[in-house]
C-alpha positions, 0 to 999 in steps of 0.5 A, a space after each residue: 938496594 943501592 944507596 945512591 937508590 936509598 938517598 934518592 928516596 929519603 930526598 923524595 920522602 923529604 921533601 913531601 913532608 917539606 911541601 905537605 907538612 911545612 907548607 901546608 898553610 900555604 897550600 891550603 891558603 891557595 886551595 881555598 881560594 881556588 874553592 872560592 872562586 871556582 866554586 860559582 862557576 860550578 854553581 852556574 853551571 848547575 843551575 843552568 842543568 837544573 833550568 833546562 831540566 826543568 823546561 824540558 819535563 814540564 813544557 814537552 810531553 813525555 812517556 812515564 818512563 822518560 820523565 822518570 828518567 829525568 826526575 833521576 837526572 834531577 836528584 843526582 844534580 841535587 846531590 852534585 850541588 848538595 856536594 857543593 854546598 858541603 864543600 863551602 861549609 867546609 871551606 868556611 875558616 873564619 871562627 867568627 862566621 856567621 851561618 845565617 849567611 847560608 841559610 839557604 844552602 843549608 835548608 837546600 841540603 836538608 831538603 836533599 836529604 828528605 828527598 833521598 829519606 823519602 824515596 827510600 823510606 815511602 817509595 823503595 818498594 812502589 812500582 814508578 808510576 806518576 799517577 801514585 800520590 806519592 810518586 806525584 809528590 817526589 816529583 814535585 820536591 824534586 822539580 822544587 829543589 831545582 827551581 831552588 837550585 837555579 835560583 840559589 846559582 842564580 842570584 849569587 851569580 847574578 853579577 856574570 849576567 845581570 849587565 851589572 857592569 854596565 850603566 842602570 839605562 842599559 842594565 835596564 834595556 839589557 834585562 828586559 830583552 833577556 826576559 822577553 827572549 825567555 818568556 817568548 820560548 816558554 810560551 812556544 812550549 808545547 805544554 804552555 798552549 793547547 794549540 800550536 801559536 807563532 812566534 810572534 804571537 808569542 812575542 807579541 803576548 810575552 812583551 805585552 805581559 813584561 811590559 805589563 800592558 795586557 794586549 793579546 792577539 789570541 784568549 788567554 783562557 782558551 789558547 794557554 793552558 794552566 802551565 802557560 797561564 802560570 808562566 805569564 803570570 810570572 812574567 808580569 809580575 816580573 814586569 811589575 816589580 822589575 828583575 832588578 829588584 826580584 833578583 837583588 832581593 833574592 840575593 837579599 834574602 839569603 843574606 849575600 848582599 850586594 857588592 857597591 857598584 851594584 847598590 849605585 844602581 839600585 839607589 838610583 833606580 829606586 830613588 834612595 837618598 844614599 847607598 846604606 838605604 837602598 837593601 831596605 827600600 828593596 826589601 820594602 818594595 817586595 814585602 808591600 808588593 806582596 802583602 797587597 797582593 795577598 790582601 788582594 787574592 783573599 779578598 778576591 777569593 772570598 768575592 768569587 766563591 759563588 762561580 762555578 769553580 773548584 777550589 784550587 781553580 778559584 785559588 789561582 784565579 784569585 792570585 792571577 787576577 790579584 797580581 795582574 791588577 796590582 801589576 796594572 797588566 789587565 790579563 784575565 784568565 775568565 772567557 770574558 774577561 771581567 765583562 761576564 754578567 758575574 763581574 760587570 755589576 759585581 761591587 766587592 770584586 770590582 772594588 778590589 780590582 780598582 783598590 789594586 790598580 790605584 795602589 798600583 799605580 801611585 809609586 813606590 815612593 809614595 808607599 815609602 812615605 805614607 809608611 815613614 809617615 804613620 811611623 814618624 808623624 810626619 805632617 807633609 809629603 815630598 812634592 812628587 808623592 803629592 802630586 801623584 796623589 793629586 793629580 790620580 784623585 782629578 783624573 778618575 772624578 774627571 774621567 769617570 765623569 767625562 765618560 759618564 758625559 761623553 757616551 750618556 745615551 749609552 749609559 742612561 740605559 743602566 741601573 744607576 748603580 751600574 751606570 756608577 760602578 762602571 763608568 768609575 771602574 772605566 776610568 780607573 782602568 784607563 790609568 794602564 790596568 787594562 780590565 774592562 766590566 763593558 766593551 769598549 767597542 760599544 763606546 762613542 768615538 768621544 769616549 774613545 778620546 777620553 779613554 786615549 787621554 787617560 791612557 796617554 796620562 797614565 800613572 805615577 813614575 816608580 809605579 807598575 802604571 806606564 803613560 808619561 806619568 801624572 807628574 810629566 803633565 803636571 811639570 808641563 803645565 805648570 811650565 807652560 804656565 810660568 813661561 806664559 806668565 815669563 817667569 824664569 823658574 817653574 814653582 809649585 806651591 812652596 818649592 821650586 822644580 829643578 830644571 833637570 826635572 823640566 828637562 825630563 819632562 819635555 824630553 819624554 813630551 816631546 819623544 812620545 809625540 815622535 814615536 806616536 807620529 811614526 809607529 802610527 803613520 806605520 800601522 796606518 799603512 800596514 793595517 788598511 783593513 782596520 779602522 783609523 779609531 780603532 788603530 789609534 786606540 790600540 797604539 795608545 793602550 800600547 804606549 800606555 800600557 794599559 791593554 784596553 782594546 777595540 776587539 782588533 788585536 787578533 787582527 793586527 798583521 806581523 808588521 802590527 804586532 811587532 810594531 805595537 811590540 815595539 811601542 809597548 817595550 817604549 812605553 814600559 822602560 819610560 821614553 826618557 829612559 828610550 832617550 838615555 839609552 841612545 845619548 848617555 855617553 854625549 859629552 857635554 861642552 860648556 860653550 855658547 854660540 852667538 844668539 839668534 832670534 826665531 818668529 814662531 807662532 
């Protein structure tokens, strides 16, 4: 070999060693930040093959072949992300690491490895077959280290898809028209339904479970099967909670935090006085909701043993109704709703469902306080907290007995334990739950006005409860009264309310009587084969999200439904919320224009 040939290959070896050896740190420094900030991108991209993994094998019908096929495709995108997290333990350098920080991930790859342990060990030698036990059971731990999987991605990327770039109003909007697209598709599925539905039934139902109202044009327990019950259960208690809050807890929850910009809008949706309190709040609201909802299952689950029913049926019946009442969103998986001779004069259920549905519909705020107050004896509560309390203990004496007046004929018929029990479980449900023991079809045109009224009211602001809210009519009449009396500034009891408040409170006003103007005057005109009472009764249970009806929602025609679509997504992100959406980028000038006096009245 020449020597020119041996200096160019000892110049070759040379340099290697310079660029791997000396270097190295260097390189390495740059290979793991391209790890750090690939790695998410990889993992988004996973769990969007797991979740379209998902709704292929579980909402579309398959030969066993074909789904075990699929069950394979899940457990190497297992094993992919598995890989993954391997990588970014790896890629961990920092010696004062904490591993609780992935938690999750290791749980994950302890849960790959049973998979792979279990299929070897138990299944190696049993024919594919998805009536075997143990077969069932693989395929449902593989399904589960998917929905892991998707979530996992999910929450840790949520700042490439949660509009968290955007302002709280739009990040709102943004993220309930993504889930209503969602959950739309889901439930046109063919295993969600037993009979094919359109799409704007499916829309339709899927607005009114996000938007927690209730409303379905078709029987929840005849037309969706178990799948689809469980999707629409998921749905509203989405809407209940928000996705907001779902998605920054999950992120929470395995301990990767929320980046700042995040946590302004967190504090300004959940009312934090500061950005350090806004994880505990959430935390708070989601360990409340379902600890309640639990409370809520059992006590169910315990009331309803005497129906006929086994005993995974009764189990989910509870949880479904259980949330659904907590939510506020009136949907029952029973033929009859909870109007069945077993419900409508059953006091321990009933009871329950009301317990939820007012505790539902008081705030979250007002948790807070009563739980601050008990452990900080704390004397007072904040002046929205007392008002919410106030004003929903005056609505249901008020509505229960102004129904009980209104339709007495109709009730002096019932034992009077009956006549109780239902016309205070009326009233409650009018607050936005939606549930009914009597038909309301039955109900005088008076009745009907009085329900409209509770319906308009609703409940508490920061609540699953939709209408203005107790505090809106409490702010307007205590400002209506102070410019009657012409005082400049709208107090009540020892505080005075900021104008910023009363602002809000007149916007809201004054928006849903706007709204109730136009989508009426369009449902008058779209739906001339219905009656005008039964017409405005649905569009305030729509407005109000509350899900009562007069037995005309199946009948409504396209433009209807997606008229009443329309009024029940308004009443679900608050009409003050509508407003900001369209005017939050006006610029405010601080000038006056010469005055001008105006004869009204």
């Amino acid at each position: 070999m020449p020597d020119k040939t041996k200096f160019k290959i000892l110049k070759l070896f040379l340099t290697l060693y310079h660029t791997i050896f000396t270097n190295r740190k260097n390189w390495q420094f740059h290979f793991h930040n391209w790890i750090e900030k690939k790695l998410p991108i990889f993992e988004m991209i996973l769990g969007v093959l797991a979740l379209f993994s998902l709704v292929y094998t579980q909402g579309f019908y398959h030969e066993e072949a074909d789904l075990f096929h699929f069950i394979r495709y899940d457990r190497w995108l297992a094993t992919t992300y598995s890989v993954l997290i391997i990588v970014k333990l790896i890629n961990v350098r920092r010696k004062d690491i904490d591993y609780r920080e992935y938690i999750i991930d290791i749980f994950f790859l302890a849960l790959f490895i049973f998979i792979i342990g279990y299929r070897i060990i138990f299944l190696h030698d049993i024919e594919l077959n998805t009536e075997n036990e143990g077969w069932q059971a693989y395929t449902v731990i593989v399904q589960v280290a998917m929905i892991m999987a998707s979530l996992v991605s999910f929450s840790n990327n949520r700042n490439y898809w949660l509009f968290f770039t955007a302002n709280s109003t739009a990040m709102i909007f943004g993220s309930l028209i993504a889930i209503i697209i969602i959950g739309t598709s889901l439930l046109m599925l063919p295993t969600s339904t037993t009979t094919a539905i359109s799409w704007v039934d499916a829309l339709f139902t899927t607005t009114s479970a996000v938007c927690v109202t209730g409303l379905a044009p078709f029987n929840v327990s005849e037309v969706l099967t178990l799948r689809g019950q469980i999707i629409l259960m998921v749905l509203f208690q989405i809407g209940g909670l928000g996705i907001v809050t779902l998605t920054t807890f999950i992120a929470l929850s395995i301990q990767k935090g929320v980046k700042t910009k995040e946590e302004m809008i967190i504090q300004d949706m959940m009312e934090s006085e500061n950005i350090s309190s806004s994880a505990r709040i959430l935390k708070g609201i989601v360990g409340i909701t379902f600890t309640i909802e639990l409370c809520g299952a059992i006590g169910l689950y315990f009331s309803w043993l005497e129906l006929d029913l086994t005993t995974s049926e009764l189990i989910f019946a509870s949880i479904f109704h259980s949330i659904s009442a907590f939510c506020n969103a009136g949907f029952s998986i029973f033929p009859e709703g909870l109007q069945g001779a077993a419900f409508a004069t059953d006091w321990f259920s009933s009871s329950i469902v009301m317990i939820l549905i007012i505790v539902g519909g008081l705030g979250f705020r007002t948790y807070r306080e009563i739980v601050s107050r008990r452990k900080k004896h704390r004397k007072h509560f904040s002046l929205q907290s007392r008002l919410s309390l106030q004003m929903t203990a005056i609505l249901i004496v008020v509505g229960t007995i102004g129904i009980f007046i209104t339709d007495y004929d109709y009730w002096i018929e019932k034992s009077g334990g009956d006549i109780l029990l239902q016309t205070l479980f009326t009233s409650v449900t009018c607050r936005t739950a939606g549930f009914s023991v009597v038909e309301i079809g039955d109900l005088s045109s008076a009745s009907v006005m009085m329900m409209i009224l509770l319906m308009y009211i609703g409940g508490a602001p920061n609540s699953t409860a939709g209408g203005i809210k107790v505090t809106t009519v409490a702010l307007l009449f205590t400002y209506f009264w102070a410019q009657v009396r012409g005082k400049s500034t709208v107090n009540i009891g020892w505080n005075t309310v900021q104008e910023a408040s009363i602002r809000r409170a007149v916007i809201a006003f004054m928006v849903s009587i706007l709204i109730s103007f136009v989508c009426l005057f369009i449902l008058t005109m779209s739906e001339t084969h219905l009656d005008l009472r039964d017409i405005t009764f649905e569009f305030f249970s729509a407005l109000g999200t509350v899900g009562l009806s007069r037995g005309i929602t199946a009948d409504l025609t396209v433009v209807g439904k997606l008229t009443i679509s329309f009024v029940m997504f308004s009443g679900k992100i608050g009409l003050f919320t509508l407003v900001s959406l369209l005017g939050e980028d006006e610029e405010n000038y601080e000038y006056r224009y010469p005055e001008s006096s105006i004869l009204v009245g």
